[in-house]
C-alpha positions in Angstrom: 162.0 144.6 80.7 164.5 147.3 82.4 162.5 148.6 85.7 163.7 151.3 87.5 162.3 150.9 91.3 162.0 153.9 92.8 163.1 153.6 96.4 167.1 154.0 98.0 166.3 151.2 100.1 168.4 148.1 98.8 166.7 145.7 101.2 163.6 146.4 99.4 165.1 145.8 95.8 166.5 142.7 96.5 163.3 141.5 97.9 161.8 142.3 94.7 164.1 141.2 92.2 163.4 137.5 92.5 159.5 138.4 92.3 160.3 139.5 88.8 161.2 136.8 86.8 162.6 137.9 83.1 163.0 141.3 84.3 166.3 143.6 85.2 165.0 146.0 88.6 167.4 148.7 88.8 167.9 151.6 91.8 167.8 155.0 90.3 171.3 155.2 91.6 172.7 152.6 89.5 171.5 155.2 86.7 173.1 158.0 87.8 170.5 159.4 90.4 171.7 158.9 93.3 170.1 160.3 96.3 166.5 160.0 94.5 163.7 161.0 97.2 160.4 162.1 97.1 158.1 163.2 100.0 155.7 160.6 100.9 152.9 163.4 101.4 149.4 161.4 99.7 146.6 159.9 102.0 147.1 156.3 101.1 148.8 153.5 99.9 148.6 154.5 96.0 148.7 158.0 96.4 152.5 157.8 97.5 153.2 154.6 95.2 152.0 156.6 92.1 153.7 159.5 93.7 157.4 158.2 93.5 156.4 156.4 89.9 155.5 158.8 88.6 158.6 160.8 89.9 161.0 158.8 88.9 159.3 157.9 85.2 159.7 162.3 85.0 162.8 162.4 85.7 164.3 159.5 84.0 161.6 158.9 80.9 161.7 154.7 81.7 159.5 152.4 83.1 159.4 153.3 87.0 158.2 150.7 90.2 157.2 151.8 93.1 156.1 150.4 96.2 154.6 152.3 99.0 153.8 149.1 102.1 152.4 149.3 105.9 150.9 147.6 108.7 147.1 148.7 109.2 146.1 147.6 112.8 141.8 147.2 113.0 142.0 148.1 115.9 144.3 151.9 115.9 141.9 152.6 112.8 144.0 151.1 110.3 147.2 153.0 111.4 150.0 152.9 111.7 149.2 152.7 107.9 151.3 155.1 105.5 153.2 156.2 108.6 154.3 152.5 109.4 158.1 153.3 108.9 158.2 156.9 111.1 155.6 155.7 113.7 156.4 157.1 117.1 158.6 159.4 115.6 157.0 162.3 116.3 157.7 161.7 119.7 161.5 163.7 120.1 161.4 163.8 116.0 164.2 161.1 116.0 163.4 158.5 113.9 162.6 155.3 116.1 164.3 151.8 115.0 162.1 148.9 113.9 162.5 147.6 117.4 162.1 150.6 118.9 158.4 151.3 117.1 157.7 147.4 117.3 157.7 148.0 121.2 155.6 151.2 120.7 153.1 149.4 118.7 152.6 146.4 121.1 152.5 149.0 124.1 149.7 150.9 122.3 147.9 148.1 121.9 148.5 145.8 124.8 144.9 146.3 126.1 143.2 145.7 123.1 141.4 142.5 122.7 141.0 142.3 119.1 144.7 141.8 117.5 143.7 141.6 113.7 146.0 143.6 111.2 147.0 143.4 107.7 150.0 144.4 105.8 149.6 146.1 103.0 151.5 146.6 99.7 150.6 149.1 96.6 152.6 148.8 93.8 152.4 151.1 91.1 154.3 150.6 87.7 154.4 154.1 85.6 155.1 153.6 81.9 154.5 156.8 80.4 152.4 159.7 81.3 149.6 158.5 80.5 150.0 154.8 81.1 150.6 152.8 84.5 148.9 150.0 86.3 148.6 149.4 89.6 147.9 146.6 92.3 147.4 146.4 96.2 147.5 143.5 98.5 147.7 142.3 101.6 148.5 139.7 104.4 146.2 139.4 107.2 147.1 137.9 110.3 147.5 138.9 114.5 149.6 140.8 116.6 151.2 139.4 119.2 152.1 140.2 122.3 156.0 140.2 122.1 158.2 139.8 119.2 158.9 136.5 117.5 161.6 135.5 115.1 164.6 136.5 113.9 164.1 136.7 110.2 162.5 139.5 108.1 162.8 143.3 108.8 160.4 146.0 110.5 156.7 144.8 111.4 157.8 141.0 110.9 158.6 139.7 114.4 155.0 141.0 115.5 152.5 139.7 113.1 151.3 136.0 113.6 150.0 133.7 110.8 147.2 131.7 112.7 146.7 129.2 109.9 150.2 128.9 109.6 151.5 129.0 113.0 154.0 131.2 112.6 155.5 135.2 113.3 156.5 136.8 109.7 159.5 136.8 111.2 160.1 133.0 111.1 159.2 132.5 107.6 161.2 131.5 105.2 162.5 133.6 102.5 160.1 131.3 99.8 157.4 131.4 102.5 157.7 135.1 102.8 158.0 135.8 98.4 154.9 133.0 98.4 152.7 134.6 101.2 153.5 138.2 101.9 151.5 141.3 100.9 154.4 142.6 98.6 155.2 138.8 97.2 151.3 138.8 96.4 151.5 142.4 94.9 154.4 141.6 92.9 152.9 138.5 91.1 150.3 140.1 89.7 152.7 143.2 89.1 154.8 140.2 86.8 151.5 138.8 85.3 150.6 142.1 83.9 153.9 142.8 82.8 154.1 139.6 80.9 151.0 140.7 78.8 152.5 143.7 77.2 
């Protein structure tokens, strides 16, 4: 099947793409919408998944993906959450840089004893109006107390795998598709997809 992923962020489709097996994942660009966007606005996870699905299905009538992902931290109440990717921008209203909000995060929480967080990915494939299906997952592990690894992109050089002994950040790229919260998502996004 032909799946539209509604994002602009190529990083993201390419981390995808080898999650799907069988399928062609496409950037509404490469169909002649360039510049898609929609305001992440909702209160959760799904709320701005189905948001952007839903979006992109309107405006292009095919199948639409969409992936809405963050770090929830036990501690900070389960934020940075939805906000994961402009955290600490409200401070000047620049955007920070992942290294930039990494540093935030581990300053905000350098006094906190308990270090347990999750990413989290919600996926949410439209297929009509009336039709889509959805999944959320995750991928528990620590924060640390400085960055570790070079590998991966945002959150990754933060987060520790206890039972595996490593940052996200120094995992593989097969380690990462096998273990992470949107590697998780995405196989049960594929096993659904092969039932129809």
């Amino acid at each position: 099947m032909e799946l539209l992923v509604a994002t602009g962020n190529a990083h993201k489709l390419e981390e995808l793409k080898p999650l799907f097996p069988g399928h062609r994942l496409l950037l509404p660009a490469e169909v002649g919408y360039a510049g898609f966007d929609v305001l992440e606005d909702g209160t959760s996870f799904f709320e701005n998944a189905y948001k952007k699905a839903r979006a992109l299905f309107r405006l292009t009538g095919r199948p639409s993906l969409a992936d809405d992902s963050g770090l929830a931290v036990r501690a900070l109440g389960g934020a940075p959450g939805i906000y994961s990717a402009r955290y600490g921008s409200e401070e000047g209203g620049r955007k920070l840089e992942a290294g930039e909000r990494n540093a935030l995060l581990l300053a905000n929480t350098a006094t906190f004893a308990d270090r347990t967080c999750a990413f989290v990915c919600c996926l949410v494939l439209v297929l009509s109006e009336e039709r889509f299906f959805t999944v959320q997952e995750t991928l528990e592990g620590e924060l640390l107390r400085e960055p570790r690894g070079k590998g991966g992109f945002g959150y990754d050089p933060v987060v520790y795998l206890p039972a595996i002994g490593k940052s996200v950040a120094e995992l593989s790229s097969a380690e990462k598709n096998a273990l992470s919260h949107r590697g998780k998502a995405a196989m049960r996004m594929a096993a659904l997809l092969s039932t129809l």
